[in-house]
N, C-alpha and C positions, 0 to 999 in steps of 0.2 A: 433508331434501330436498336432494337434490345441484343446486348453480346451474350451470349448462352454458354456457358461447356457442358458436356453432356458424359458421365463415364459411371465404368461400374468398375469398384474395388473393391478389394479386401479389408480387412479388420486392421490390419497395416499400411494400409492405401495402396496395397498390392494394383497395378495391371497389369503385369507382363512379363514374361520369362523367354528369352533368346527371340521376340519379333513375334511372340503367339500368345493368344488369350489362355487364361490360367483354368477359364470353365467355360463351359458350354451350358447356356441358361436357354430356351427354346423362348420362355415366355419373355424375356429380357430383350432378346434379342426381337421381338413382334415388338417391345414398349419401346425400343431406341427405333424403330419404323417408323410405327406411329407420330409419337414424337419428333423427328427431324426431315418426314417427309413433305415435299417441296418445298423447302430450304435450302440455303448454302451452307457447305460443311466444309471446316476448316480444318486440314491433318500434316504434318508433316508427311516428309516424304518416305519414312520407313511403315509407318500405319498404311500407308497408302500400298505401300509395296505389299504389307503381311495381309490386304483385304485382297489385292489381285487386279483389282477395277473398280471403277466409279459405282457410286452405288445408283441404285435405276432412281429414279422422279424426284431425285435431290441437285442439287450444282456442288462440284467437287474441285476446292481450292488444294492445293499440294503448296505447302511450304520447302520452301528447298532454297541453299545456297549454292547449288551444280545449276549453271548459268543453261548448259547442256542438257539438263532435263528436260525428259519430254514423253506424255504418253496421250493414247488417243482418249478423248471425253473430260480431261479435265484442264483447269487451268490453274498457271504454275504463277506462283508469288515470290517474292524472298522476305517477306517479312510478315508479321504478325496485323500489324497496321495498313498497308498495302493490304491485305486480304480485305479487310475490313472495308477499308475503303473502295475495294472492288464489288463488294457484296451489295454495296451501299446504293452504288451509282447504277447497279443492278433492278433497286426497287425494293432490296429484300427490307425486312420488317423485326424479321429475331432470325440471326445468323447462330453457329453451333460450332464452338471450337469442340474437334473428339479427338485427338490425340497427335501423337503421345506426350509422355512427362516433359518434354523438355517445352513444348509446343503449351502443354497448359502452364509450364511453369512463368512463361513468358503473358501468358493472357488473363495469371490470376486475379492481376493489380484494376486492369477492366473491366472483369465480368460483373454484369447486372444482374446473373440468373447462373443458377445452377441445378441440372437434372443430375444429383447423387443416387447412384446406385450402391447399395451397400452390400455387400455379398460374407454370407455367411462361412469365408475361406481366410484359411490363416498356412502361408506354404512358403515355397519357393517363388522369388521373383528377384528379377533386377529392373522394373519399371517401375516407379511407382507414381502415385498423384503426390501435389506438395498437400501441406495440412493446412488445413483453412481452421481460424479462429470463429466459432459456432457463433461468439458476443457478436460477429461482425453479419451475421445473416440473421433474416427470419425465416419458418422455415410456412413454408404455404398449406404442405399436404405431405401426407405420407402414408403409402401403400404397402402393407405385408404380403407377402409371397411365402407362405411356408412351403416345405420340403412337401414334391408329389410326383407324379410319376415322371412330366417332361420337366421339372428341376428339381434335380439333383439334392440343393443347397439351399437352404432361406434363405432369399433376398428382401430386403426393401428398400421402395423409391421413393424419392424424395425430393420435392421441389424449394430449393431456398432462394430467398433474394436476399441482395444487397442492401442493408442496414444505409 
C-alpha cells in the first residue's frame, strides 16, 4: 500500500489559522477530489472537526486520543499506524494522510508519495506542514495554476516521491 500526504501550503508551509483554511482555491479544492477519491483519508480529529463530516466516496479515519470520540461515517483510530493498518486490511492500494501539522508531522518519516500543493500565500498562520528536504524526493510532475477568475492566488501541484 502506497502512504500518501496530500496538502496545500504557503510559501512558509503555512496551513492553517485558528481550525480554517488560509484560502479558498475552487480549482485546488476539485484537484484534492479528484485525487483522494475512493480512498481512505487519514486526519486528526481537529481537521475533521473544521470539514464538518466525512467527505462523500472516500473512507474517513479520525485520529484521536478521546477514547470517547465518536461521529457518524467515520472511523476513529488513536494512532498514525493503526490507521494504516486499518486501511490496509481494507483492501485499500494508496491511503492519503490530509491533516493537520501534527498528524503529518508524525506520518513524514513513512510517506512514499507526496501531493504538494504550493500556494502563492505568504500570512498569518499557526498550522503549519514540517519542511521536507527536496534531496530526499523526486519530484514526478508539476502543474501551474496561475492567478484567474476561480483562484484567487498561483498555485502549483506537485507530485514527489520518495528517494
Amino acid at each position: 500500500m502506497i502512504v500518501s500526504a496530500i496538502v496545500a501550503c504557503g510559501k512558509n508551509s503555512e496551513i492553517g489559522f485558528e481550525g480554517k483554511m488560509l484560502w479558498h482555491l475552487s480549482e485546488e479544492f476539485k484537484n484534492f477530489k479528484k485525487t483522494t477519491m475512493g480512498h481512505h483519508l487519514i486526519m486528526g480529529r481537529k481537521t475533521f472537526e473544521s470539514i464538518g463530516r466525512p467527505l462523500p466516496g472516500r473512507t474517513t479515519i479520525v485520529l484521536t486520543k478521546d477514547p470517547t470520540f465518536h461521529a457518524d461515517g467515520v472511523q476513529v483510530c488513536s494512532s498514525v499506524i493503526a490507521a494504516l493498518t486499518m486501511a490496509k486490511a481494507s483492501g485499500e492500494v494508496e491511503v492519503f494522510i490530509c491533516g493537520g501539522g501534527s498528524i503529518y508531522d508524525q506520518s513524514l518519516e513513512i510517506l512514499d508519495r507526496l501531493y504538494l500543493t504550493e500556494v502563492d500565500y505568504s500570512g498569518d498562520a499557526d498550522t503549519f506542514f514540517p519542511l521536507i528536504e527536496m534531496k530526499d524526493w523526486d519530484q514526478l510532475s508539476c502543474e501551474e495554476h496561475p492567478v484567474s477568475e476561480s483562484n484567487k492566488l498561483h498555485w502549483d501541484f506537485k507530485i514527489l516521491e520518495k528517494k
